[in-house]
PANU-97453 format. One line per 2 residues: number of its first residue (from 1); for each residue x negated, y negated, z negated of C-alpha. Coordinates in steps of 0.1 Angstrom, whole numbers. Each point is the difference from the previous one (the first is absolute). Example, Ala and Ser with C-alpha at 12.3 -4.5 7.8 and 13.67 -1.06 7.14 Angstrom:
REM PANU-97453
1> -123:45:-78 ~ -14:-34:7
This chain:
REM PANU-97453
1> 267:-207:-418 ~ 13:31:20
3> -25:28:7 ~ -4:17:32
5> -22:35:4 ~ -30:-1:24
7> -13:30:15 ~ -35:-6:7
9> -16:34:15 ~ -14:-11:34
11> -21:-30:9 ~ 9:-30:8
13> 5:-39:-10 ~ 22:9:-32
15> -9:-37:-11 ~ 26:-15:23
17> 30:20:-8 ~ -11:-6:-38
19> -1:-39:5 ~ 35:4:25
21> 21:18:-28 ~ -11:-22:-28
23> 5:-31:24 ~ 41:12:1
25> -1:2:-38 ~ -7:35:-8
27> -30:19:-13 ~ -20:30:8
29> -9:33:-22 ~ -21:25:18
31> 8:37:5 ~ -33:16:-11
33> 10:34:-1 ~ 33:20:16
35> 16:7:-33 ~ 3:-42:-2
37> 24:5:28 ~ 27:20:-25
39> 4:-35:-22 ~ -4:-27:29
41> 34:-18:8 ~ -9:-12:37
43> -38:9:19 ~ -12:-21:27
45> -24:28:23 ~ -27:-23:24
47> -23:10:16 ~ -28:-4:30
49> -18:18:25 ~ 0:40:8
51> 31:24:-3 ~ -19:30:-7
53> -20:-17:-25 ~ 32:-14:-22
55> 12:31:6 ~ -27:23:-18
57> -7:-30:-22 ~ 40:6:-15
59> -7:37:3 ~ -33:1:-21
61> 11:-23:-28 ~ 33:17:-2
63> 28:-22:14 ~ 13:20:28
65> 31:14:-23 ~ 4:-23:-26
67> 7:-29:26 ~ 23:21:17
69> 18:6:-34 ~ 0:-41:-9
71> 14:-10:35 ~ 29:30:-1
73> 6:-16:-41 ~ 15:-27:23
75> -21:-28:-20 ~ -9:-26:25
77> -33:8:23 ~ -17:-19:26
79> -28:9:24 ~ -23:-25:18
81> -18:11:30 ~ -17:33:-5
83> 20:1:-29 ~ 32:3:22
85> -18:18:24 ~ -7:29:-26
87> 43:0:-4 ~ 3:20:36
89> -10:36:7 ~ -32:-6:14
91> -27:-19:28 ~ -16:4:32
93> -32:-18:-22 ~ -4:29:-17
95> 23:30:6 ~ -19:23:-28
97> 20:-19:-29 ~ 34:0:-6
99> 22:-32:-11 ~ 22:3:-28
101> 28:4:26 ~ 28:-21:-14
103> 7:-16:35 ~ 7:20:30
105> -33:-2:24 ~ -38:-4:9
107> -19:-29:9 ~ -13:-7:33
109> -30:-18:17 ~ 5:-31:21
111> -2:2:34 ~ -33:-20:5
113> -1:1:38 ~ 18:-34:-1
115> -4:-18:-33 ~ -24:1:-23
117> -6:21:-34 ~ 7:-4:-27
119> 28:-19:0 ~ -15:-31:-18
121> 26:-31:-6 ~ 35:-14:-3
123> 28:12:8 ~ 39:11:-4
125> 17:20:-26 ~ 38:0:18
127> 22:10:-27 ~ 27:27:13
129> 15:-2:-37 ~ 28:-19:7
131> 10:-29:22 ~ 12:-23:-27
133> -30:10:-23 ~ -39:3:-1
135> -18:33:-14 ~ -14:-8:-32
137> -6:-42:11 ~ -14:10:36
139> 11:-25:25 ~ 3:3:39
141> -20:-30:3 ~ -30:2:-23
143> -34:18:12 ~ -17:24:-23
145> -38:15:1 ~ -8:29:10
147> -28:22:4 ~ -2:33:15
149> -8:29:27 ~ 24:24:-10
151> 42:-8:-3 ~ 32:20:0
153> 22:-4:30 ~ 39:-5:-6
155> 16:26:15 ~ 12:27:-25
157> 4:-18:-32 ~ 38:1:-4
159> 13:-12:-32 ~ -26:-21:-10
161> 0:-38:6 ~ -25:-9:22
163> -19:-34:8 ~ -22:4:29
165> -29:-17:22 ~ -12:5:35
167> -35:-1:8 ~ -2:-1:39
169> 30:22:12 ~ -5:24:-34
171> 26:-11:-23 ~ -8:16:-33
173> 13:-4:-43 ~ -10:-29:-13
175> 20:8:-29 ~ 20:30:-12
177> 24:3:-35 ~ 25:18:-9
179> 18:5:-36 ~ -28:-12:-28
181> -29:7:31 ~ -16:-36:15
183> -29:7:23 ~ -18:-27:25
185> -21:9:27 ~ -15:-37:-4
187> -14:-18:-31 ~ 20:-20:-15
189> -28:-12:-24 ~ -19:-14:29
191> 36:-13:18 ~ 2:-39:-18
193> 28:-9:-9 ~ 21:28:17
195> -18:23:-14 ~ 3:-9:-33
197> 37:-1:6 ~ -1:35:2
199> -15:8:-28 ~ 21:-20:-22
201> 33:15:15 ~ -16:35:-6
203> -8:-6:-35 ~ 33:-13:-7
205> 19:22:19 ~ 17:-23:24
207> 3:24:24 ~ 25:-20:26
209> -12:-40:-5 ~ 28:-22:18
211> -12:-14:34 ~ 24:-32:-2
213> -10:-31:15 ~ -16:20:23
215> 21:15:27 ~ -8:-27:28
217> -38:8:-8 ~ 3:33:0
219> 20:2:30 ~ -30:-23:19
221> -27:22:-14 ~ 9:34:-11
223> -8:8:35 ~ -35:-8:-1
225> -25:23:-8 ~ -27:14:7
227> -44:-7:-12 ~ -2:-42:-5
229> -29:-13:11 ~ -24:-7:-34
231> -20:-29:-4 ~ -26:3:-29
233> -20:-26:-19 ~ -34:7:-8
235> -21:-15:-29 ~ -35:2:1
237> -11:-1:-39 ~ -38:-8:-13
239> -16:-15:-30 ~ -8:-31:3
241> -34:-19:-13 ~ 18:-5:-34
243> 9:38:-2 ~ 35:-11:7
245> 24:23:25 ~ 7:-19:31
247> 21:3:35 ~ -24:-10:30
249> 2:-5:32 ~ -32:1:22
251> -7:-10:36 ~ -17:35:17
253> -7:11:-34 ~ -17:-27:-14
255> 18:-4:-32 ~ -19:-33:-14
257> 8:-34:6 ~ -22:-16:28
259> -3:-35:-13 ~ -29:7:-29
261> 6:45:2 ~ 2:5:-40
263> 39:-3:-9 ~ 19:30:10
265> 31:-15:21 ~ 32:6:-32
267> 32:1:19 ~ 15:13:-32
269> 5:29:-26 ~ 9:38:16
271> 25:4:-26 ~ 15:-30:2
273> 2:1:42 ~ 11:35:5
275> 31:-11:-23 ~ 6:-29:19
277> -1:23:35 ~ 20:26:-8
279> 28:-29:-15 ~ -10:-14:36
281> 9:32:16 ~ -28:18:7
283> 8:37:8 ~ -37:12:-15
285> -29:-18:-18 ~ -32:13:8
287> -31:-10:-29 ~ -37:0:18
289> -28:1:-27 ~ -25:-17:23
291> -28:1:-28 ~ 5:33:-17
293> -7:-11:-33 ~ -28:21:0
295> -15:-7:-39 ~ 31:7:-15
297> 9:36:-19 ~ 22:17:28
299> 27:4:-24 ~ 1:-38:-7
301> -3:-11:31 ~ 23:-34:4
303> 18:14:29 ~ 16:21:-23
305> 17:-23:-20 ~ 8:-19:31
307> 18:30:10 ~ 14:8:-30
309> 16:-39:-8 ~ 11:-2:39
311> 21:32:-8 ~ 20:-14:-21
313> 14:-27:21 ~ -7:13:38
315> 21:25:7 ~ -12:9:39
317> -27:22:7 ~ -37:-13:-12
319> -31:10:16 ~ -32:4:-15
321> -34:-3:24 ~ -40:-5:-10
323> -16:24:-23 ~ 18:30:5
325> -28:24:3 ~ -25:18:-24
327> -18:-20:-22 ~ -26:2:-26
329> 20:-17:-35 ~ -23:-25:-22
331> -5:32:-26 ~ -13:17:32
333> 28:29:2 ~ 15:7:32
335> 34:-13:12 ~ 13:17:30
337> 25:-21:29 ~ 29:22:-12
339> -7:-10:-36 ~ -6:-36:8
341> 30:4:23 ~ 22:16:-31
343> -8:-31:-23 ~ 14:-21:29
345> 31:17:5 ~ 7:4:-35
347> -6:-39:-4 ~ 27:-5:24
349> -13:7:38 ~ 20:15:25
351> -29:5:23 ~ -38:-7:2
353> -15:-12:28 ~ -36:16:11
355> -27:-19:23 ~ -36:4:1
357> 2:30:-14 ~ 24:13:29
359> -24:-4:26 ~ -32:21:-19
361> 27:26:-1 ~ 10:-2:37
363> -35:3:4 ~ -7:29:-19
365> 30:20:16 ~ -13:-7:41
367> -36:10:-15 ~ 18:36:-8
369> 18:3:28 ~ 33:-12:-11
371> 4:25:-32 ~ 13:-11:-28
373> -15:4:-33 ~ 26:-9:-27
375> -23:-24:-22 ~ 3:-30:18
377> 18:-29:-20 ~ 33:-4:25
379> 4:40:-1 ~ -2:5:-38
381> 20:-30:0 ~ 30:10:22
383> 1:36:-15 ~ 6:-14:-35
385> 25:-28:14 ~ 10:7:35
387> -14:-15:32 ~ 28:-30:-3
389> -22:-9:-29 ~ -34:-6:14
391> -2:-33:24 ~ -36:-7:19
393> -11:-33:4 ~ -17:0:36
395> -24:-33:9 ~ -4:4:38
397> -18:-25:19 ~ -6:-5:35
399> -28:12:19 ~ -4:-10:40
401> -13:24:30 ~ 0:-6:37
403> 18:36:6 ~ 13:29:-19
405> -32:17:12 ~ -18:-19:-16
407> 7:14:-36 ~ 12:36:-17
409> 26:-22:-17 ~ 34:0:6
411> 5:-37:23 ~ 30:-19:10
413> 2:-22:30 ~ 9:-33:-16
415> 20:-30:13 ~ -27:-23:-21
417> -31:5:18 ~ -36:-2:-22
419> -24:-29:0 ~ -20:13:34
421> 37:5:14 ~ 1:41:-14
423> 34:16:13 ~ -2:27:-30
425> -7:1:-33 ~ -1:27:-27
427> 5:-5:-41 ~ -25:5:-22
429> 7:14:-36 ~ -19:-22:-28
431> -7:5:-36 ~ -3:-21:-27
433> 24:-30:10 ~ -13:0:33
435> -36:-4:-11 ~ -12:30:15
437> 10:19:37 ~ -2:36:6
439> -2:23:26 ~ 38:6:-1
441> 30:-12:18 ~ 35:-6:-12
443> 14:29:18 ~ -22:28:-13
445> 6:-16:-36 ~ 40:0:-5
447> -1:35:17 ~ -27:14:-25
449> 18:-20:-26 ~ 32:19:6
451> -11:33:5 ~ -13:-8:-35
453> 35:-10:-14 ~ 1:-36:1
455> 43:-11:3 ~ -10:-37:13
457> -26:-24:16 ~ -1:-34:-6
459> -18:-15:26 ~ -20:-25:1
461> -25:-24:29 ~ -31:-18:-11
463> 4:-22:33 ~ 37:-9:-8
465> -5:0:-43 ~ 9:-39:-7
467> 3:-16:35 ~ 40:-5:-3
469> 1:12:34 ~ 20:33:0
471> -1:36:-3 ~ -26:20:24
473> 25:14:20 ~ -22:19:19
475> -17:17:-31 ~ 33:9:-13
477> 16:15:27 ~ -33:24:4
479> -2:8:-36 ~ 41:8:6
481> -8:21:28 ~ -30:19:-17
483> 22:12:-33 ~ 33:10:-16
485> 1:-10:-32 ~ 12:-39:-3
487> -23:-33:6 ~ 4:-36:-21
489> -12:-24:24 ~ -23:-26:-21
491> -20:-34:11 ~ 6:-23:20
493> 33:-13:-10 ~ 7:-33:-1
495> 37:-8:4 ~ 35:20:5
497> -3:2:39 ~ -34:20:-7
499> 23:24:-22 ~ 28:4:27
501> -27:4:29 ~ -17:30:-17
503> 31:17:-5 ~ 12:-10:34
505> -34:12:16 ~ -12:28:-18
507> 20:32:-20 ~ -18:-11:-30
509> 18:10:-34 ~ -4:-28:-20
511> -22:-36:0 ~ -18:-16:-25
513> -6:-37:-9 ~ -24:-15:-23
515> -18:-36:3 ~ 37:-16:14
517> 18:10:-26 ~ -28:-4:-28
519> -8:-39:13 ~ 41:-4:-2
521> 5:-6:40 ~ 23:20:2
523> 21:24:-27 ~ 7:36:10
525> 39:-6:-1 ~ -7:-26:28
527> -16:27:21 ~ 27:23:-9
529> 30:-24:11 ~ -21:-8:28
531> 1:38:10 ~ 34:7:-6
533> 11:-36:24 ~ -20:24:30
535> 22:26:-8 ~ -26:22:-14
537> 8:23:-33 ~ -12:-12:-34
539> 10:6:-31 ~ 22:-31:-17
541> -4:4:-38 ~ 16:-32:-3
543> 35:14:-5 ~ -11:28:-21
545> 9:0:-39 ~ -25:-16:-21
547> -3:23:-31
């Protein structure tokens, strides 16, 4: 088989990309050191997370020149996110480092005064290349992930072919090459089918792929761009009494079956059911360890290999929640979050998702007066990885009052009044599945959680978790109001009309479904086609390549 070069100096899920080349038929040799660079014939560059810290990362192990010697040999280069980032002259994230300056330009924030950031999800890479051709298999139609604060607008970038995205009214490079240079803004690792499309025309150098048999598509859809609306599957993962990895599904967190309460309820394998959802459609698969595994050595933990096997066939982002904090191994060393975190990622994550954990470290930071301290789990986390890699699982549940008086807590007059006809109502964060309520509401917990670094919230409601009844809209469009950064809407869902009504409703980022699609009543390309009849944007896989 063909052999590609991989870069590997930042952090990031590396695991991905590994499983995406080999899935187009080639295989991977690792750089380890800059003078491997002077006998590689081609070098993929990924990478994740901060500018400033790829940038000194290349500059301490040595990179800075030889790179720019191996892209002016003219021997085929790609970058992939912060690995096309590092191409231009510099960024706003962190103006003290340089990039290697090959393309014109600096990165800039986006605006977050109307959208949120990052920039979290699927959308458009419009090829400029040509109009009877597609830049290295991108096609006007297809969707591809991204995830990311930072982007390079469009103006002054003359001579280079160009595919770009707009984010709000921003448009920014989704995808830049010129000569033996490929760089995506996007990943096309974590893209499906499209993605890996883009990979394969990279690595064989079909630089302009034909786009006939598509000119009456194109012409119907190149003009649609823009952030779809994501719609994510969630699979709750335990051990069942056998010791066996299971899906479940619970009503308000009870995961056991009510009828005699010893068989865990065994809607499947998580291996085999995040393949079958992302073949389905799904735009991300999200894993919840529910149990912990908390007997196992942390570096054998079976979410791990979950991870690790899912990779090779799921190729959308995966997220990891449920034991992503310190811990105390079986040999008694210490594991920090950001180690337990780095096994994750390197198993095949894209993100990890924080709970309980979350709120003792909201907590903490409104005990000291809103400072931050660095140790917490979500900021050693996003420092390593980025912000867009830390998600935090929030388990909210209704608490009634008579007036906003009549708590400290941030209230919301609600149009479903409480048992003793209560007009308001505030939200209570929880820990441990809901088991336990603290003194905390939902707004003071996504802002501390943000100040901290977290990229997304994935929000959840005790009352709504298993009725079938819909999102709370209300809780949504408070925690919306309350932060920046982008919100999954979770629990509650029940059938397609719940998933067009939230994005109707609310300015949520993405929804998430669990117990519908697990139970089989309805598949996640039925919500999808029932999203895109009501005329709302989603991303439609179905015509992409299948590679």
């Amino acid at each position: 088989m063909p052999t590609v070069y991989l870069l590997d100096t930042v952090s990031g899920n590396i695991r991905s990309l590994v499983n995406a080349i080999e899935r187009v038929g080639y295989t991977v040799e690792w750089i380890k050191s800059p003078s491997d660079l002077e006998t590689a014939e081609s070098v993929i560059f990924p990478g994740v997370g901060h500018f400033g810290h790829c940038m000194s990362t290349l500059s301490k192990a040595g990179y800075i020149e030889p790179l720019k010697r191996f892209i002016a040999s003219g021997k085929p280069f790609m970058g992939i996110c912060v690995g096309m980032q590092a191409l231009f002259e510099g960024s706003e994230e962190d103006p003290a480092y340089p990039g290697l300056g090959v393309i014109p330009g600096k990165l800039k924030l986006f605006d977050s005064s109307t959208k949120a950031v990052p920039h979290i999800g699927w959308n458009s890479a419009a090829t400029r290349a040509s109009p009877d051709g597609s830049l290295y298999g991108l096609r006007p139609h297809s969707k591809y992930y991204y995830v990311h604060s930072y982007a390079r607008p469009v103006e002054g970038l003359e001579g280079w072919d160009l595919a770009t995205a707009k984010y709000g009214d921003e448009e920014f490079v989704g995808a830049v090459s010129r000569g033996n240079i490929m760089a995506t803004q996007f990943h096309p690792e974590k893209s499906g089918y499209a993605g890996l499309a883009v990979l394969k025309a990279f690595l064989t150098q079909t630089r302009l792929t034909p786009l006939s048999g598509l000119a009456t598509e194109v012409k119907e859809r190149a003009s649609v761009g823009g952030l779809t609306r994501r719609v994510i599957a969630c699979l709750d993962v335990r051990t069942n009494d056998d010791g066996d990895l299971v899906v479940t599904k619970g009503d308000q967190y009870d995961v056991r079956e009510k009828a005699d309460g010893n068989g865990v309820r065994n809607l499947g394998k998580p291996v085999e059911m995040a393949r079958k959802y992302f073949e389905d459609g799904a735009d991300e698969v999200t894993f919840l360890n529910i149990t912990s595994f908390r007997n196992c050595p942390v570096r054998d933990l079976p979410m791990l290999e979950v991870l690790r096997k899912a990779s090779e066939t799921v190729f959308v982002p995966l997220t990891i929640g449920g034991g992503i904090r310190d811990v105390v191994d079986t040999d008694g060393s210490i594991v920090s979050a950001l180690d337990v975190a780095t096994m994750y990622f390197k198993s095949g994550a894209d993100k990890v998702s924080i709970g309980s954990d979350a709120v003792t470290a909201a907590e903490e930071f409104y005990a000291r007066g809103k400072t931050l301290l660095g140790t917490a789990a979500i900021e050693q986390i996003s420092k390593a990885y980025g912000n867009q890699a830390v998600v935090v699982s929030v388990d909210p549940r209704r608490v009634y009052v008579s007036a906003p008086s009549a708590t400290p807590r941030n209230t919301i007059k609600t149009a479903f009044p409480g048992p003793n006809g209560e007009a308001y109502c505030w939200y209570q964060c929880t820990i441990k599945g809901g088991r336990e309520g603290r003194d905390l509401d939902v707004q003071q917990l996504v802002q501390a959680v943000e100040a901290m670094g977290a990229g997304e919230i994935l929000l959840n409601c005790i009352d709504k978790d298993g009725t079938n009844s819909g999102f709370d809209l209300e809780l949504i469009r408070a925690v919306k109001q309350a932060v920046k950064i982008p919100v999954i809407a979770s629990s509650g869902a029940g059938n397609p009309a719940h998933f067009e009504e939230v994005f109707r409703e609310t300015t949520t980022d993405a929804a998430l479904g669990a117990g519908m699609f697990h139970r089989g009543e309805y598949t996640v390309r039925q919500v999808k086609e029932f999203l895109e009849g009501k005329g709302l944007l989603v991303r439609n896989e179905e015509k992409d390549i299948v590679v």
